[in-house]
C-alpha positions in Angstrom: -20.9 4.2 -0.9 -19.2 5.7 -3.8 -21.8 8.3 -5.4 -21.9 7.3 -8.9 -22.9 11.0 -9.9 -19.7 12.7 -8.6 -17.8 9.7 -10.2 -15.7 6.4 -9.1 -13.4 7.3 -6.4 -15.5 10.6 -5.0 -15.0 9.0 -1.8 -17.9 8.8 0.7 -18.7 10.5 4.3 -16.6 9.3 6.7 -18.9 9.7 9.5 -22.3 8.3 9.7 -25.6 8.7 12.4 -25.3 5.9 15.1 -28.7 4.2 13.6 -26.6 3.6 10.2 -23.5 1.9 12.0 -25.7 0.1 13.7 -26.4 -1.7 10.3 -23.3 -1.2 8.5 -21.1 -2.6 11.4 -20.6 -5.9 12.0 -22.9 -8.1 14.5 -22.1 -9.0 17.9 -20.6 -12.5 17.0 -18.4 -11.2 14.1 -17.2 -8.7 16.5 -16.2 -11.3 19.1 -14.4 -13.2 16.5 -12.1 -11.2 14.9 -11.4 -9.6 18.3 -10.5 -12.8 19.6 -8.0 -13.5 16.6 -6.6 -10.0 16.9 -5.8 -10.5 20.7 -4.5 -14.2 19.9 -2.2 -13.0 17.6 -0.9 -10.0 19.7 0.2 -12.5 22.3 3.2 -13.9 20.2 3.5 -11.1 17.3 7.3 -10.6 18.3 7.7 -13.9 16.8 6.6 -12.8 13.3 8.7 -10.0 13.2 11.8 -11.5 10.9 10.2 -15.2 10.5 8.6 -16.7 7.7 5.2 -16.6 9.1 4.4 -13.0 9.4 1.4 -10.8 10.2 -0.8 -10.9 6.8 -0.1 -15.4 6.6 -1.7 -15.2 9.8 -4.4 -13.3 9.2 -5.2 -14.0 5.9 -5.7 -17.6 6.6 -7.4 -17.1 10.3 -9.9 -15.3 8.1 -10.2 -18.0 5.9 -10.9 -20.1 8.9 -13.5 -18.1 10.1 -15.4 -17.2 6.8 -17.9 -18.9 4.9 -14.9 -21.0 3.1 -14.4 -22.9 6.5 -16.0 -22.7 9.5 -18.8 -19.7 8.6 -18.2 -17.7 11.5 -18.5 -14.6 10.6 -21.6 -13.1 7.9 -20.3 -10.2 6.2 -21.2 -9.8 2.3 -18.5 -8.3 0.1 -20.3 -5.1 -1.1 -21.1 -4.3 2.9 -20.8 -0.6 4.2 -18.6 -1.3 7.2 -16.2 -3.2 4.7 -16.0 -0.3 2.3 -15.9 2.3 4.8 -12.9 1.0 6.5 -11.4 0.0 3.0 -11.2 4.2 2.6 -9.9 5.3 5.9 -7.1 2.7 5.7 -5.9 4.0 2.0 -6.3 7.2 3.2 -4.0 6.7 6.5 -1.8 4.4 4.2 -1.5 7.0 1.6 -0.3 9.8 4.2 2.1 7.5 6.2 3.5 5.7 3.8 4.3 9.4 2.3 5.3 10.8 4.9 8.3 8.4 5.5 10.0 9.0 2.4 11.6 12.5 2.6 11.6 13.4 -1.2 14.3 16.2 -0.4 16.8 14.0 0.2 16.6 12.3 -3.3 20.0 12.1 -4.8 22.7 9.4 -6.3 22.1 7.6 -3.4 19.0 7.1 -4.0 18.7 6.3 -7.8 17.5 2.4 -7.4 14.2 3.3 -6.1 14.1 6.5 -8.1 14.3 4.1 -10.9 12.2 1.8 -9.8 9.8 4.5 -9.7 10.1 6.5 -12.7 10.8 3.5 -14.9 10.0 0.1 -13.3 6.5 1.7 -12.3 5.1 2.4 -15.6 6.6 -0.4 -17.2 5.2 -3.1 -14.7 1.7 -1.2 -15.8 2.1 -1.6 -19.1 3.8 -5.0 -18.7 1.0 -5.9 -17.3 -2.1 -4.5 -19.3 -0.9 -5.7 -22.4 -0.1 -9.6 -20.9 -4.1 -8.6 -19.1 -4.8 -7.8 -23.2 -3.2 -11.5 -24.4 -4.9 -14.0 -21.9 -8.2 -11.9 -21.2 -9.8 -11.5 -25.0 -12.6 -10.1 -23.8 -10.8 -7.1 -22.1 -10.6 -3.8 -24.1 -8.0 -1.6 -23.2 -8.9 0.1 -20.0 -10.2 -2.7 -18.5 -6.4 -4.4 -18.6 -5.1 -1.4 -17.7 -7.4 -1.5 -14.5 -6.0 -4.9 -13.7 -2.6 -3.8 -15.0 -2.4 -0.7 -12.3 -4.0 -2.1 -9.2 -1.7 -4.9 -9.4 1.6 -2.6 -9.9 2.1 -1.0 -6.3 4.3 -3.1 -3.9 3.9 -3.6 -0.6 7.0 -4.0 1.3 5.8 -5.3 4.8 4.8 -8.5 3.2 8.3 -9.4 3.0 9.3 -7.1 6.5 11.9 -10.1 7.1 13.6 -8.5 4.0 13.4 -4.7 5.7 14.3 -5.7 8.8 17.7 -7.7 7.8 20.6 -5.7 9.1 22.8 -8.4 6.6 21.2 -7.1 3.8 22.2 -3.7 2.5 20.6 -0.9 3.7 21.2 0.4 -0.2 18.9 -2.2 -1.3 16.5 -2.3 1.8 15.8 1.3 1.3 15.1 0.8 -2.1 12.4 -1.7 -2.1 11.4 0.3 1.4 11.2 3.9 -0.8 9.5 2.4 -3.8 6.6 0.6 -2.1 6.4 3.9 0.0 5.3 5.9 -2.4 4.2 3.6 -5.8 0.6 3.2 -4.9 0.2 6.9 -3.9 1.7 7.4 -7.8 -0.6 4.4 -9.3 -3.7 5.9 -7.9 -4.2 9.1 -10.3 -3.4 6.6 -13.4 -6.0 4.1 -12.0 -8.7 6.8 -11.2 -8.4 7.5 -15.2 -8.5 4.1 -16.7 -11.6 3.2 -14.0 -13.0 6.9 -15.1 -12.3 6.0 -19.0 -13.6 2.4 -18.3 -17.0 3.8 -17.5 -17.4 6.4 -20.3 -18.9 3.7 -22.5 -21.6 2.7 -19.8 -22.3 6.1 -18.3 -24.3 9.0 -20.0 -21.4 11.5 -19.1 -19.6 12.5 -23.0 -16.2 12.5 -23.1 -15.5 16.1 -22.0 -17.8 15.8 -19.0 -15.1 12.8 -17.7 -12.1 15.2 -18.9 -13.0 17.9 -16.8 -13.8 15.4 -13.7 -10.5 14.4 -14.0 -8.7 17.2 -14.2 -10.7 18.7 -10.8 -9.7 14.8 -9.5 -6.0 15.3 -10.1 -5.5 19.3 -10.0 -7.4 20.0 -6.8 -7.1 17.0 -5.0 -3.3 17.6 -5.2 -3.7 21.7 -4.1 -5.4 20.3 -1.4 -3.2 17.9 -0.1 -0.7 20.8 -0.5 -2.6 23.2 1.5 -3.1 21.1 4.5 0.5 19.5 4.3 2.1 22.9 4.9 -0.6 24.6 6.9 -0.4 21.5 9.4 2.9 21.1 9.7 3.7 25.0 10.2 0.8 24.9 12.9 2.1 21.2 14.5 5.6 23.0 14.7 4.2 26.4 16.5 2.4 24.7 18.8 5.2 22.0 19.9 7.6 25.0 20.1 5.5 26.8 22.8 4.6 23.0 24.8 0.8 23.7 24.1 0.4 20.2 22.8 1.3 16.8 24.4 1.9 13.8 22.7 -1.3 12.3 22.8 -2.5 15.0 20.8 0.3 14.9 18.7 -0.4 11.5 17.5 -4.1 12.6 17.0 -3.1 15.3 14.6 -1.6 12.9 12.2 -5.5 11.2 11.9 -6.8 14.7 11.8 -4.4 16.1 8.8 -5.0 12.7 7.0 -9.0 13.2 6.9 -8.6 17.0 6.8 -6.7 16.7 3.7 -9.0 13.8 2.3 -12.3 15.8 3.1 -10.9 18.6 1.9 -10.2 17.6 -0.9 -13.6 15.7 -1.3 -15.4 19.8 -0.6 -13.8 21.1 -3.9 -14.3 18.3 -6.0 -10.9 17.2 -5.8 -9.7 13.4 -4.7 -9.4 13.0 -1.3 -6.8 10.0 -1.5 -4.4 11.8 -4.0 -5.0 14.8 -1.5 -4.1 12.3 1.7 -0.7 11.2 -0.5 0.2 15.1 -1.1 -0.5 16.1 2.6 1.5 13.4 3.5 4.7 13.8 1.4 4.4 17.3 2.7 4.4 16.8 6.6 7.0 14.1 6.0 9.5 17.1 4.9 8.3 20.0 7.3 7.7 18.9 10.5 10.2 16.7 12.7 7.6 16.1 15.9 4.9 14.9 13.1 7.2 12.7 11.9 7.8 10.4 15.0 4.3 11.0 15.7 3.7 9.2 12.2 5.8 6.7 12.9 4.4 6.0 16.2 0.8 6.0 14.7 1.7 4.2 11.8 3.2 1.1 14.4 0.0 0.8 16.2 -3.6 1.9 14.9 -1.9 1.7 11.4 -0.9 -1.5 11.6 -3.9 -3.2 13.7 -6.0 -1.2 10.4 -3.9 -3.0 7.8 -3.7 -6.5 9.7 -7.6 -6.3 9.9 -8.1 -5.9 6.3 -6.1 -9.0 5.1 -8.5 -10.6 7.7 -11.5 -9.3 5.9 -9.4 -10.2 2.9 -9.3 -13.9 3.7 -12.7 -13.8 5.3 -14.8 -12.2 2.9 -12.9 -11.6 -0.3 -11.3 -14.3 -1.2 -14.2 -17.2 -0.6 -16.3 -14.7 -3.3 -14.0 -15.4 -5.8 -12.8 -19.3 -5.2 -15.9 -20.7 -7.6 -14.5 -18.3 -10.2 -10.6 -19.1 -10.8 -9.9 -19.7 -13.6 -6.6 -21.0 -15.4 -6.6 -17.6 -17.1 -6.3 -16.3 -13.5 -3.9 -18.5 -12.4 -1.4 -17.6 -15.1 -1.7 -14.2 -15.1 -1.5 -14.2 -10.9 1.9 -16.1 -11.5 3.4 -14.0 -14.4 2.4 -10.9 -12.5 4.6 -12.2 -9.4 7.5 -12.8 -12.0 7.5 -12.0 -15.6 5.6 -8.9 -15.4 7.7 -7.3 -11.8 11.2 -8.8 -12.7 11.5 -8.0 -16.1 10.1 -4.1 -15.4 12.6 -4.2 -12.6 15.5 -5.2 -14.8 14.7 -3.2 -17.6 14.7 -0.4 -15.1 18.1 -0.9 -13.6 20.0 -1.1 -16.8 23.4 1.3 -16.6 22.6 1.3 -12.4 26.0 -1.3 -12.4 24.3 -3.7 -9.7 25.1 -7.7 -9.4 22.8 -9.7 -11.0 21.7 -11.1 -7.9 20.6 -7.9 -6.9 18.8 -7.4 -9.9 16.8 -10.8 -9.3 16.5 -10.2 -5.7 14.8 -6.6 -6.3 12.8 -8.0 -9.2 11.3 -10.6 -7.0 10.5 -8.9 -3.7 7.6 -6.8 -5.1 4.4 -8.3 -3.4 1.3 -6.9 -4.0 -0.7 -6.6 -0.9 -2.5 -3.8 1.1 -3.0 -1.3 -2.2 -3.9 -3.7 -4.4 -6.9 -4.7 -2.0 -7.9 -1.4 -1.2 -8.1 -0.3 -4.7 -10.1 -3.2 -5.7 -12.5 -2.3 -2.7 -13.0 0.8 -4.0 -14.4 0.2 -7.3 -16.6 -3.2 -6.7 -19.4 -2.0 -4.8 -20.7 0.4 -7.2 -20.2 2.5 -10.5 -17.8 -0.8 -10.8 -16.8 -1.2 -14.8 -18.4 -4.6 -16.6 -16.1 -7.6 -16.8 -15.0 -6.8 -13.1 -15.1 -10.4 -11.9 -12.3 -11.6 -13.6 -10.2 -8.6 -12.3 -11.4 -9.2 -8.8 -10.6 -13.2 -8.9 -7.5 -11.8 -10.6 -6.4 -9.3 -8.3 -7.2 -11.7 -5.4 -5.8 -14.5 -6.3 -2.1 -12.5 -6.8 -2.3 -10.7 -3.4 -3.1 -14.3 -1.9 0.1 -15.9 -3.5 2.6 -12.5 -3.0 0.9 -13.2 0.4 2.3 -16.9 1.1 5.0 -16.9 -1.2 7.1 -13.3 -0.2 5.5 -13.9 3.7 7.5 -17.3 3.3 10.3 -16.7 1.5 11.5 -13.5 2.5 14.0 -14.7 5.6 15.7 -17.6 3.9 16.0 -15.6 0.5 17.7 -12.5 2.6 20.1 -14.2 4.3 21.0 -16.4 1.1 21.3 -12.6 -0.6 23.2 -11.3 2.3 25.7 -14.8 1.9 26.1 -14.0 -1.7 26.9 -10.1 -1.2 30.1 -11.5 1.6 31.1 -13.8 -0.9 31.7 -10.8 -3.5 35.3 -10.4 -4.6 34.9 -6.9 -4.5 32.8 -6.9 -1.5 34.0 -3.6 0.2 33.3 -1.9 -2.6 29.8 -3.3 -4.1 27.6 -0.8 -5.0 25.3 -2.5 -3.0 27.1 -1.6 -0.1 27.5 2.5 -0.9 25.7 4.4 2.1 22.2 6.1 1.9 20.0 7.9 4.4 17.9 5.3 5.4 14.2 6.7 5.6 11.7 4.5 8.3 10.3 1.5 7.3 6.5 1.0 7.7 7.2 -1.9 10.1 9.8 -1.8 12.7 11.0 -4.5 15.2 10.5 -4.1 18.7 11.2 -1.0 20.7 13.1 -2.8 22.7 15.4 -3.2 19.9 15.8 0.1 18.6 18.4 2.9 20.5 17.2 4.8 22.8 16.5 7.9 20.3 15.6 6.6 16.9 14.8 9.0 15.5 18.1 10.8 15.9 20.2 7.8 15.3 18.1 7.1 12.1 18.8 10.6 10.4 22.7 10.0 11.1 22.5 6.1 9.9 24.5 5.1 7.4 25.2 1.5 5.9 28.6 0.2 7.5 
């Protein structure tokens, strides 16, 4: 799906004559059965919203259940069309979301822990992590750990939402992890599309200049793009709301329209659609109020039935290709990744920022690698994929299954022993911690039925109490 002769990550159409879904979709049967598990699940999904067993346990292991690693109910082979295909439209709708939630405007001292977290624990959990890649994978040259390194570095907050969702923790510190994982893989992607691109040089006939000027039309135009539909949307979204020619159905629609707009766009002029799709995002998330809530909105209904569905796919089809494969070289790195390579970057990073050492720990912990770190993967193993890509897959799989059960399950218990902690502080009232912050939306809220009657609103007044 990925044409090899524009390069890895040249994305692929996103819409396709009916006699080619009809073979790239799933069969009839699969069909039934996931729709069956999705339905099942909707019937008690308010109970997952701050317990240990949240959305991605449950889907990830009903997957397992229903894949060849179980009960063989459904037949889909990893390097299958519909698979790949949805693996791009849910970056790309994660990509402008997720951007669009974090205002960048509003960076300022109240905001330095994720601005750290981003400037230096990002690239340090990269590097962290290709040179430990470098020490238990001999056979890996540089860009091939740094291709490991980078798809495991974005976080993925809603893996641990009982964290977000706290109200005893800190909005300071549930911002933070909220912020960073908001707009880390968006950041990781550009690095990854030049270690994949650098990866392939060796195998491909394209000389080293051919690849430099790829990725310079990948990063320059994909970004003027983004830029280009970001404002141009918003402005329009804004004119039109102002005069009541849209309604909100439409208004939601616009935000999957400015998504691919930006993405095929950028795809036209030889620029990346998914950096474009991050731009766009960041953009609309500054410049237009009603696109905004329609984001939201979006984002806590087809978004999340997208994501949900891929960590079924995950357990389903991913993870049984890879189980004949692990390693202990896997193992170990899946483990240090979850703790050596995250906590110390996150440390490191924080030095000077004058927060307990709890907080430190509890920061350096809750980083799971999740939706990103699947997509990415997706996008570079069904073709143009570098040699020596099974051990990164088995890698890459095996981590997002253990930040998966081990964040999914720890997250409520390890938030309220935080939150315990932070009260017994002798200079609780004053706590860093504890210093108010605009508090941008999170990517999973609870109920409706919880929130005040406007959110939205209240949320841009909000501060930490």
């Amino acid at each position: 799906m990925i044409a090899l002769d524009r390069g890895v990550f040249a994305g692929a159409r996103l819409i396709s004559g009916p006699s080619k879904w009809r073979t790239a979709l799933m069969n009839t049967p699969d069909v039934f059965v996931i729709a069956a598990g999705v339905f099942a699940y909707a019937l008690f999904s308010r109970k997952s919203e701050t317990g240990s067993v949240t959305g991605p346990i449950v889907f990830t292991v009903f997957g397992l259940l229903i894949g060849s690693a179980v009960l063989d109910l459904v037949d889909l082979p990893v390097e299958n069309a519909f698979i790949n295909e949805l693996a791009e439209i849910t970056l790309v709708l994660a990509l402008f979301t997720d951007a669009s939630r974090i205002d960048v405007r509003r960076f300022d001292r109240q905001h330095n822990v994720p601005l750290r977290l981003l400037g230096f624990g990002l690239p340090l959990a990269i590097l962290l992590g290709t040179g430990l890649a470098l020490v238990i994978f001999p056979s890996f040259d540089l860009w091939h750990a740094a291709i490991l390194g980078i798809t495991l570095a974005p976080t993925d907050a809603a893996l641990g939402q009982a964290v977000i969702t706290n109200e005893k923790v800190p909005v300071r510190i549930r911002q933070a992890l909220n912020v960073e994982s908001g707009l880390n893989d968006g950041l990781a992607f550009p690095v990854l599309l030049i270690a994949v691109s650098l990866a392939l040089e060796a195998e491909s006939g394209r000389s080293a200049g051919e690849w430099g000027v790829f990725i310079a039309k990948q990063v320059v135009l994909g970004p003027m793009a983004g830029l280009l539909v970001g404002f141009a949307g918003a402005y329009l979204v804004e004119f039109a709301h102002k005069r009541r020619w849209m309604n909100h159905i439409f208004l939601q629609i616009s935000v999957l329209g400015l998504a691919i707009l930006a993405f095929s766009g950028a795809e036209l002029i030889d620029g990346n659609g998914f950096i474009a799709a991050f731009v766009a995002g960041m953009v609309v998330g500054t410049r237009s109020r009603h696109l905004l809530e329609a984001i939201e909105d979006f984002g806590e209904t087809e978004g999340q039935l997208l994501n949900l569905i891929v960590f079924l796919l995950f357990g389903a089809v991913l993870l049984p290709s890879i189980f004949s494969d692990i390693g202990w070289q896997h193992v170990v790195y899946a483990v240090l990744s979850l703790t050596f390579v995250r906590m110390l970057a996150v440390a490191l990073s924080l030095i000077g920022a004058r927060l307990l050492p709890v907080t430190v720990v509890f920061l350096g912990w809750f980083g799971p690698r999740g939706l990103a770190s699947i997509l990415y993967l997706l996008l570079i193993i069904e073709r143009g994929k570098p040699a020596g890509m099974s051990d990164i897959s088995a890698t890459v799989l095996l981590t997002v299954l253990l930040s998966i059960l081990l964040h999914g399950v720890s997250a409520s218990p390890a938030a309220r022993a935080y939150a315990r902690r932070l009260k017994r502080s002798h200079a609780n009232s004053t706590v860093l911690e504890r210093q108010p912050v605009f508090p941008f939306p999170t990517r999973i809220r609870l109920a409706r039925a919880k929130q005040p009657p406007d959110s939205t609103a209240d949320r841009r007044g909000q501060t930490d109490s």
